[in-house]
PyMOL Python script that loads the backbone (N, CA, C, O; Angstrom):
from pymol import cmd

cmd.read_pdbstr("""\
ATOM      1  N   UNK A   1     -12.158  33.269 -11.814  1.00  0.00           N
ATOM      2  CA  UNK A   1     -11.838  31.928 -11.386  1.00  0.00           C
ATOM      3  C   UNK A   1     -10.315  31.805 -11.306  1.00  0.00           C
ATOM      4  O   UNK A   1      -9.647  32.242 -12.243  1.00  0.00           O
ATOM      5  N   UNK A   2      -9.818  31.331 -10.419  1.00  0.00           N
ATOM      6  CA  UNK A   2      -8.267  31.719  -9.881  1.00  0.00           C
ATOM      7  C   UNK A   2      -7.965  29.526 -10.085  1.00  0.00           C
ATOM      8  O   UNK A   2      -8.650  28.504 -10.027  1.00  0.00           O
ATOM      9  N   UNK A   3      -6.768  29.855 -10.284  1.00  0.00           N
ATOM     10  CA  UNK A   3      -6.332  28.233 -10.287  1.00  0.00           C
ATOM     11  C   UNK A   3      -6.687  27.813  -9.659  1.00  0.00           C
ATOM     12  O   UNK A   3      -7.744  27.475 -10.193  1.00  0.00           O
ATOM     13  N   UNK A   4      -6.722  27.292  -8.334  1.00  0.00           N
ATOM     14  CA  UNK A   4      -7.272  26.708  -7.363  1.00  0.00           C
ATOM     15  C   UNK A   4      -8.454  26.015  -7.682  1.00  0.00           C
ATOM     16  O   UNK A   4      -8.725  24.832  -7.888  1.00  0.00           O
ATOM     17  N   UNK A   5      -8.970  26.877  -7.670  1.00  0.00           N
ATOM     18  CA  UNK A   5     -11.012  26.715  -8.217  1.00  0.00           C
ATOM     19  C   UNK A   5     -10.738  25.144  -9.393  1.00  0.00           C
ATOM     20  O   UNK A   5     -10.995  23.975  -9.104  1.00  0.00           O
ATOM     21  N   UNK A   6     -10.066  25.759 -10.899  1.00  0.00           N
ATOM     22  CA  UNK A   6     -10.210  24.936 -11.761  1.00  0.00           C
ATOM     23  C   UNK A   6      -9.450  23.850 -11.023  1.00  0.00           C
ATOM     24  O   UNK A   6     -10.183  22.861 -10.999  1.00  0.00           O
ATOM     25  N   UNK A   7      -8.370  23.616 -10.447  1.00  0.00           N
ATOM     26  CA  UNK A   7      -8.137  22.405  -9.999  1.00  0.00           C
ATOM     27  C   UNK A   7      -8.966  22.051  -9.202  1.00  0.00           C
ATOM     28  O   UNK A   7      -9.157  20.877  -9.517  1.00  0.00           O
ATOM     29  N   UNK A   8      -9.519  22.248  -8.471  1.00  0.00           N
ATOM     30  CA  UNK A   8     -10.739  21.438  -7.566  1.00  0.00           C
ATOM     31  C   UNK A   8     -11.514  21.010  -8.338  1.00  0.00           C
ATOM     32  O   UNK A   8     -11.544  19.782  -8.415  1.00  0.00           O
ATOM     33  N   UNK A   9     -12.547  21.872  -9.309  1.00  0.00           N
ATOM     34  CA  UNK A   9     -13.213  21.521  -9.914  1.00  0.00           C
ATOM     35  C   UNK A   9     -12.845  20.004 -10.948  1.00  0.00           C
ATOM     36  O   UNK A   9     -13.521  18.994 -11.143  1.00  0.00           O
ATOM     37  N   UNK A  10     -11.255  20.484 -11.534  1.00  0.00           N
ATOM     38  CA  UNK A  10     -10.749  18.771 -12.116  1.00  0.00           C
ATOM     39  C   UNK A  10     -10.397  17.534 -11.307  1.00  0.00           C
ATOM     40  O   UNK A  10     -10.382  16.421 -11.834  1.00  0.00           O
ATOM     41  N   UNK A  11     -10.163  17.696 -10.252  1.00  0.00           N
ATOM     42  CA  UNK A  11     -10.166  17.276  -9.136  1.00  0.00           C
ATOM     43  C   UNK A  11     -11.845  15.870  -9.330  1.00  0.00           C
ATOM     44  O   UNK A  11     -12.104  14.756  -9.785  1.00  0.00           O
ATOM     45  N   UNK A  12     -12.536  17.129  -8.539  1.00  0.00           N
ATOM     46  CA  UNK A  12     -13.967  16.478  -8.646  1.00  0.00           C
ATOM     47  C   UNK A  12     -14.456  16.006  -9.650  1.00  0.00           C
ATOM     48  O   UNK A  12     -15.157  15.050  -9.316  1.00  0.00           O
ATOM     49  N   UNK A  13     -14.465  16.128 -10.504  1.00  0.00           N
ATOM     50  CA  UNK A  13     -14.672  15.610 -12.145  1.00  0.00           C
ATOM     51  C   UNK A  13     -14.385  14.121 -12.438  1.00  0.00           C
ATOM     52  O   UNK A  13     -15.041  13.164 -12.852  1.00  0.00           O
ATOM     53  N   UNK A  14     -12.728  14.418 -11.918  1.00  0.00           N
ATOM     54  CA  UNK A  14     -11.806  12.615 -12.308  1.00  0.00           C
ATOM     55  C   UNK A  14     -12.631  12.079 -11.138  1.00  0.00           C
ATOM     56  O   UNK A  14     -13.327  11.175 -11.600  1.00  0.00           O
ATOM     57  N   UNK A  15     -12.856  12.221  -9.897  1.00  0.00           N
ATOM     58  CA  UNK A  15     -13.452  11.353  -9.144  1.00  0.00           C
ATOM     59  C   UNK A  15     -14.621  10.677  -9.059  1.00  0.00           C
ATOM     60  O   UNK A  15     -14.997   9.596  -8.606  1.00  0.00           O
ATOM     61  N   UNK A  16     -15.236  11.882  -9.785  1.00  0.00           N
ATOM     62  CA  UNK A  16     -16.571  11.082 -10.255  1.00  0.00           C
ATOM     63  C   UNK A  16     -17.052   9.834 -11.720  1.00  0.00           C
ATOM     64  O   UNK A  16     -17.861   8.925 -11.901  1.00  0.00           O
ATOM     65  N   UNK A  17     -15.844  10.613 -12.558  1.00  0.00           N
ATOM     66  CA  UNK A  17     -15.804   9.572 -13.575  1.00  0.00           C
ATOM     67  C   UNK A  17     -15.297   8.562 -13.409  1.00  0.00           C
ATOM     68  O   UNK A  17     -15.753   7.641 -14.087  1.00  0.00           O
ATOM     69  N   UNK A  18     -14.141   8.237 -12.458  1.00  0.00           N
ATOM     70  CA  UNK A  18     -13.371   6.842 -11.886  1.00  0.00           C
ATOM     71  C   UNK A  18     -14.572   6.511 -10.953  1.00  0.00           C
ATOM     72  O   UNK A  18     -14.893   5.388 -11.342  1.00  0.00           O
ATOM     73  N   UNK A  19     -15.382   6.836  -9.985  1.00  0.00           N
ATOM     74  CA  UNK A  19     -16.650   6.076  -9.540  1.00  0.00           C
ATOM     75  C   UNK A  19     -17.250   5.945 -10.631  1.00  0.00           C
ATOM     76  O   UNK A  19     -17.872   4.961 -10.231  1.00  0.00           O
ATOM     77  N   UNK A  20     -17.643   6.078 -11.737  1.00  0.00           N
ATOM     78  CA  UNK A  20     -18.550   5.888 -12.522  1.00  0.00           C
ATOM     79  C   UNK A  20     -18.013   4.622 -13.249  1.00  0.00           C
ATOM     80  O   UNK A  20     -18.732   3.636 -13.405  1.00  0.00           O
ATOM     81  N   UNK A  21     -16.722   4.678 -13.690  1.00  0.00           N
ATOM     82  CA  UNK A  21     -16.221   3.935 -14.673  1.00  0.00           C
ATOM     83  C   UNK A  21     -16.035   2.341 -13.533  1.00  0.00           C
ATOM     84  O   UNK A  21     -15.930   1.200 -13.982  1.00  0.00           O
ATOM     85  N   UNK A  22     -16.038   2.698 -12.107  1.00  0.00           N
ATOM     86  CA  UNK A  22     -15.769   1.337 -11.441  1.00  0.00           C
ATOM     87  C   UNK A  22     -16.986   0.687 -11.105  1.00  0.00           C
ATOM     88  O   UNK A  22     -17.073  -0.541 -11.083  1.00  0.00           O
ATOM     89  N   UNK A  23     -17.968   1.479 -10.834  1.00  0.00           N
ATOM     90  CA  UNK A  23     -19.968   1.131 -11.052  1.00  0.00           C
ATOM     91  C   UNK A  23     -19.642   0.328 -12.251  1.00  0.00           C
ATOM     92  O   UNK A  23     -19.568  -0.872 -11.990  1.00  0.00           O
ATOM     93  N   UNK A  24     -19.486   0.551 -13.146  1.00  0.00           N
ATOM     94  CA  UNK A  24     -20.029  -0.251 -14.742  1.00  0.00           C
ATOM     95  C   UNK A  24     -19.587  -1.386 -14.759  1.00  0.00           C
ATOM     96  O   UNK A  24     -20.179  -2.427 -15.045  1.00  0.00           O
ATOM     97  N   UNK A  25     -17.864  -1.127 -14.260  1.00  0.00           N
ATOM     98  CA  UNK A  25     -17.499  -2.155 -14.099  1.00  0.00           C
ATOM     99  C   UNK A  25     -17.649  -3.320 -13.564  1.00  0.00           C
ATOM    100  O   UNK A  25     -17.543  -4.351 -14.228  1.00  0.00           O
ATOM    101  N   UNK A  26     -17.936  -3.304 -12.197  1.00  0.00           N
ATOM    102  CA  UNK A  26     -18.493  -3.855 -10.999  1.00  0.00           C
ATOM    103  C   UNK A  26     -19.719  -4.208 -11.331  1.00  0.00           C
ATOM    104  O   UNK A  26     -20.229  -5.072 -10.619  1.00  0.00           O
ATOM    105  N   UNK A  27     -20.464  -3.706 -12.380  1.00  0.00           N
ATOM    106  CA  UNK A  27     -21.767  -3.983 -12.340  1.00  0.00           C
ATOM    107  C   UNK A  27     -22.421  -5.468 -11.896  1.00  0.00           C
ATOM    108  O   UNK A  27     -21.356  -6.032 -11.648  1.00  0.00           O
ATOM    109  N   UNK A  28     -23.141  -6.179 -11.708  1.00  0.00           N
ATOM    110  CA  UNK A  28     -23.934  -7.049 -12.166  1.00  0.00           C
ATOM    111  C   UNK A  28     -24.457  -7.756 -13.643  1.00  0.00           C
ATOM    112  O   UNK A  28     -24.414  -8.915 -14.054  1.00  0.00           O
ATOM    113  N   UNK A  29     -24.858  -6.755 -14.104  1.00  0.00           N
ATOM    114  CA  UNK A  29     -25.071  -6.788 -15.708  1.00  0.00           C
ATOM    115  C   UNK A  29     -23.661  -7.508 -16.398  1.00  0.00           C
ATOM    116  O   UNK A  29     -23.593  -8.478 -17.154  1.00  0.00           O
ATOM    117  N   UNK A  30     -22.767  -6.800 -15.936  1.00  0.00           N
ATOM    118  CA  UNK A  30     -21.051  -6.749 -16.878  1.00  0.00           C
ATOM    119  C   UNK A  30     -20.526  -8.167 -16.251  1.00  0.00           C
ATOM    120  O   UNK A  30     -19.421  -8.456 -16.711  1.00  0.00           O
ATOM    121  N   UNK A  31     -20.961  -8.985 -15.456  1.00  0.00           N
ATOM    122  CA  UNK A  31     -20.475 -10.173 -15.115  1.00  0.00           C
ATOM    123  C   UNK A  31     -20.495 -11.251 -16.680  1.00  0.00           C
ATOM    124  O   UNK A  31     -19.486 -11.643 -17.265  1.00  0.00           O
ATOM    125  N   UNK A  32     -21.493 -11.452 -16.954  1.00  0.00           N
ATOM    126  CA  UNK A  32     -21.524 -12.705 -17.954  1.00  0.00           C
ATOM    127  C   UNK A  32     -20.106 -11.849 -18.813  1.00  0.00           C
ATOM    128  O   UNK A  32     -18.953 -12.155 -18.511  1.00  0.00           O
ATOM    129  N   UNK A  33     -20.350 -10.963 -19.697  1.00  0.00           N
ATOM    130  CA  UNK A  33     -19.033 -10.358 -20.421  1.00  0.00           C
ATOM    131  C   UNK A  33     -17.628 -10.388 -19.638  1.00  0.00           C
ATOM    132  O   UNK A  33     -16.824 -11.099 -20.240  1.00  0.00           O
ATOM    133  N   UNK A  34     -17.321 -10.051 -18.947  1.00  0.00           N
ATOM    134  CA  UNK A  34     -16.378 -10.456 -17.734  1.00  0.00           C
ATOM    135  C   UNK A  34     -16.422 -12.383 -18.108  1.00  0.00           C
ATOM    136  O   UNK A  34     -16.134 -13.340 -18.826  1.00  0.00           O
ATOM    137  N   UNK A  35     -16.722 -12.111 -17.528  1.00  0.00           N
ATOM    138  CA  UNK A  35     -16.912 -14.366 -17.265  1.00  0.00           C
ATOM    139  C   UNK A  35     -16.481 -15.064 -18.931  1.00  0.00           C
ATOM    140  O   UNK A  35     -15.704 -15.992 -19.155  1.00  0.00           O
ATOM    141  N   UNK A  36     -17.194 -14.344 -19.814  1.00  0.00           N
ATOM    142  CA  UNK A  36     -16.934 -15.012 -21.521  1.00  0.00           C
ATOM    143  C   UNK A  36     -15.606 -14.688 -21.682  1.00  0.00           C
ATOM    144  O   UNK A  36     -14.871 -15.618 -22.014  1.00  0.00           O
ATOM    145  N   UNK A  37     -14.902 -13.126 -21.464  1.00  0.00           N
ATOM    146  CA  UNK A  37     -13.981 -13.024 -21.893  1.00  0.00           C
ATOM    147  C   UNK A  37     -12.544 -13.169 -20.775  1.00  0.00           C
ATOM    148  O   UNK A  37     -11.454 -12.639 -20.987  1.00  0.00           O
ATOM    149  N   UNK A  38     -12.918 -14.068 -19.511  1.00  0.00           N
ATOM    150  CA  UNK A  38     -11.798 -14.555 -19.013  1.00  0.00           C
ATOM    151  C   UNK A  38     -11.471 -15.969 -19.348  1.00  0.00           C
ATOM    152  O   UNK A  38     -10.472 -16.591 -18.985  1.00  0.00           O
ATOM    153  N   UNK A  39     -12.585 -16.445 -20.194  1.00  0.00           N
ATOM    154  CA  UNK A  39     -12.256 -17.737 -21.300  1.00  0.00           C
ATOM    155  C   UNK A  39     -11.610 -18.064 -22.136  1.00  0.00           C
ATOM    156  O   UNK A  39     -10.731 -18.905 -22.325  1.00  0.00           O
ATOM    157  N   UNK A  40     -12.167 -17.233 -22.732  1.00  0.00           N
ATOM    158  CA  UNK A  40     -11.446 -16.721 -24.396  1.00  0.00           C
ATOM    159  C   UNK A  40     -10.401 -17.364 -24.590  1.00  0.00           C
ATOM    160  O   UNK A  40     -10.454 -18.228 -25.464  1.00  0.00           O
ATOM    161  N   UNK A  41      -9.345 -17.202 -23.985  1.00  0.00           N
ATOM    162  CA  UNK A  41      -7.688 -17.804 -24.244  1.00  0.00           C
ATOM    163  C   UNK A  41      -8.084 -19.294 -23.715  1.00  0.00           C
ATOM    164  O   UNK A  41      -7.428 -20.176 -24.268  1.00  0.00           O
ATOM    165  N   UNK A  42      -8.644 -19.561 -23.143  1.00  0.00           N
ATOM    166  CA  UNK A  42      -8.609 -21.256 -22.840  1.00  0.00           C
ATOM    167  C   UNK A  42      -9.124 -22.093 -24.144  1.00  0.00           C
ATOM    168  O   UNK A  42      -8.921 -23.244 -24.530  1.00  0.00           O
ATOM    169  N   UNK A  43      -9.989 -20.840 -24.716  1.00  0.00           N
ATOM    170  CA  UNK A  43     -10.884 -21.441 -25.845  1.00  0.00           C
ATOM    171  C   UNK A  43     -10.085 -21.826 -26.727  1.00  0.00           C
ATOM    172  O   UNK A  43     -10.167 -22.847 -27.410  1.00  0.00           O
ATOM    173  N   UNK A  44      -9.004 -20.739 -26.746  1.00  0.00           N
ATOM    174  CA  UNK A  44      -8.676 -20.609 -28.064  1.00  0.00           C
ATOM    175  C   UNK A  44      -7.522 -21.437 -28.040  1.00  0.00           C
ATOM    176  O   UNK A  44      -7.107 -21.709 -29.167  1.00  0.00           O
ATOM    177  N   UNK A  45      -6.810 -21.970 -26.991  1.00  0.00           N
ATOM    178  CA  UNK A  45      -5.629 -22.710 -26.642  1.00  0.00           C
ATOM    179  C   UNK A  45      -6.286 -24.145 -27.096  1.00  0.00           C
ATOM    180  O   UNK A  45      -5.648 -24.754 -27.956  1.00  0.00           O
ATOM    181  N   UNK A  46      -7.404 -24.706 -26.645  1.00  0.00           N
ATOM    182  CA  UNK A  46      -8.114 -25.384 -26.951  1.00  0.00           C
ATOM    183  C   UNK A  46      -8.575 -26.157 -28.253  1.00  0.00           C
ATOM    184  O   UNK A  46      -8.637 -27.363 -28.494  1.00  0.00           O
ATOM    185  N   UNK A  47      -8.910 -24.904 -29.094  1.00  0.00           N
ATOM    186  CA  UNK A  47      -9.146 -25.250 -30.428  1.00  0.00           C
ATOM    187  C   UNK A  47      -7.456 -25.055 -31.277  1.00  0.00           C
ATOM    188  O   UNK A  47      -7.372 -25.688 -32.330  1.00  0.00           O
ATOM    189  N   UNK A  48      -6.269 -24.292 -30.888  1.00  0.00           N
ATOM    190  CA  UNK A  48      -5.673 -25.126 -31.599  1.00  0.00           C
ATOM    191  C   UNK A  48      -4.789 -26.248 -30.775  1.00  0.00           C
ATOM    192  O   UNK A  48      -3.641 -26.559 -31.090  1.00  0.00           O
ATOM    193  N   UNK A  49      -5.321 -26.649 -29.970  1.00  0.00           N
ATOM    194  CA  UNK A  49      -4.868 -28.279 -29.649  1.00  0.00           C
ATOM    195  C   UNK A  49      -5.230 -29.120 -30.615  1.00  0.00           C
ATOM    196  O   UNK A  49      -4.377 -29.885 -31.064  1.00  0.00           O
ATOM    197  N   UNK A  50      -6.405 -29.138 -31.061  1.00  0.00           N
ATOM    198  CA  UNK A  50      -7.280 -30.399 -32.243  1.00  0.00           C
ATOM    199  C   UNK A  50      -7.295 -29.440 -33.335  1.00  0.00           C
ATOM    200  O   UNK A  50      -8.318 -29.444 -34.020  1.00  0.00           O
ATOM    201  N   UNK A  51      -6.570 -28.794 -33.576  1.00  0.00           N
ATOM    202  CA  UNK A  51      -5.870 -28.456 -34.815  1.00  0.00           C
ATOM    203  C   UNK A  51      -7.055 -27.439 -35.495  1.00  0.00           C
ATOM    204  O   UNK A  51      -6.984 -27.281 -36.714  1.00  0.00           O
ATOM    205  N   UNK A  52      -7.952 -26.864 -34.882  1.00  0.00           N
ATOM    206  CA  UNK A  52      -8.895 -25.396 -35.205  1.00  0.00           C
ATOM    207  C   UNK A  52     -10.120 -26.356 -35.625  1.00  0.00           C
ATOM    208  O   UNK A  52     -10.800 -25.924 -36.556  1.00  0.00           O
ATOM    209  N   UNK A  53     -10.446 -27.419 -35.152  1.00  0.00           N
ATOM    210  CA  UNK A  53     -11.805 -27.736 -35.036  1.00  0.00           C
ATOM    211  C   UNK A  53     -12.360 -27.298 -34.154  1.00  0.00           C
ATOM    212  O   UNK A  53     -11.925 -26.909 -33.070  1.00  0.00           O
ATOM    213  N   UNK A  54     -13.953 -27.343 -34.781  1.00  0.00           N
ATOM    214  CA  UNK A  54     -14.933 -26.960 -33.779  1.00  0.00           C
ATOM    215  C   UNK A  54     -15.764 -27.929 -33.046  1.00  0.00           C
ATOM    216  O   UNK A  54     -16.334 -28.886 -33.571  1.00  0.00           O
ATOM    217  N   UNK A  55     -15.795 -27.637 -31.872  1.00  0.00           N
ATOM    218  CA  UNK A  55     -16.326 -29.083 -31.048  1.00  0.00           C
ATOM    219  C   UNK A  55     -17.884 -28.636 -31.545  1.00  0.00           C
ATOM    220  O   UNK A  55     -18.250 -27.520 -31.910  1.00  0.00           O
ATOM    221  N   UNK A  56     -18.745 -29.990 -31.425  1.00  0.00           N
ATOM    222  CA  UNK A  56     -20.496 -29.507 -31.664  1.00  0.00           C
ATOM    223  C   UNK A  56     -21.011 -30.510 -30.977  1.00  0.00           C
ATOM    224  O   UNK A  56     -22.232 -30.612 -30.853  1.00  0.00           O
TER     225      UNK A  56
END
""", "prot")
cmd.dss("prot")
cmd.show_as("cartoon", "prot")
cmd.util.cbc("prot")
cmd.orient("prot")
């Protein structure tokens, strides 16, 4: 196996794991988690406005 080879082969590897890792991402499923945690800081700006109460 001559360099070439192993670089292609790492080559193909990263490309498939960056499609993989942008599938999961992208998912459907991964939306609500996505969606909760682009909140988060509003939440939390929020609760200490009224001084770390919890609304109910």
């Amino acid at each position: 196996m001559d360099w070439g080879t192993v670089q292609g082969v790492v080559t193909a590897v990263l490309i498939v794991v960056y499609a993989g890792i942008f599938a999961w991402a992208w998912s459907p499923a991964r939306r609500k988690a996505f969606a909760e945690a682009a909140r988060a800081p509003l939440e939390e700006e929020a609760a200490a406005a009224d001084g770390g109460r919890d609304h109910e």
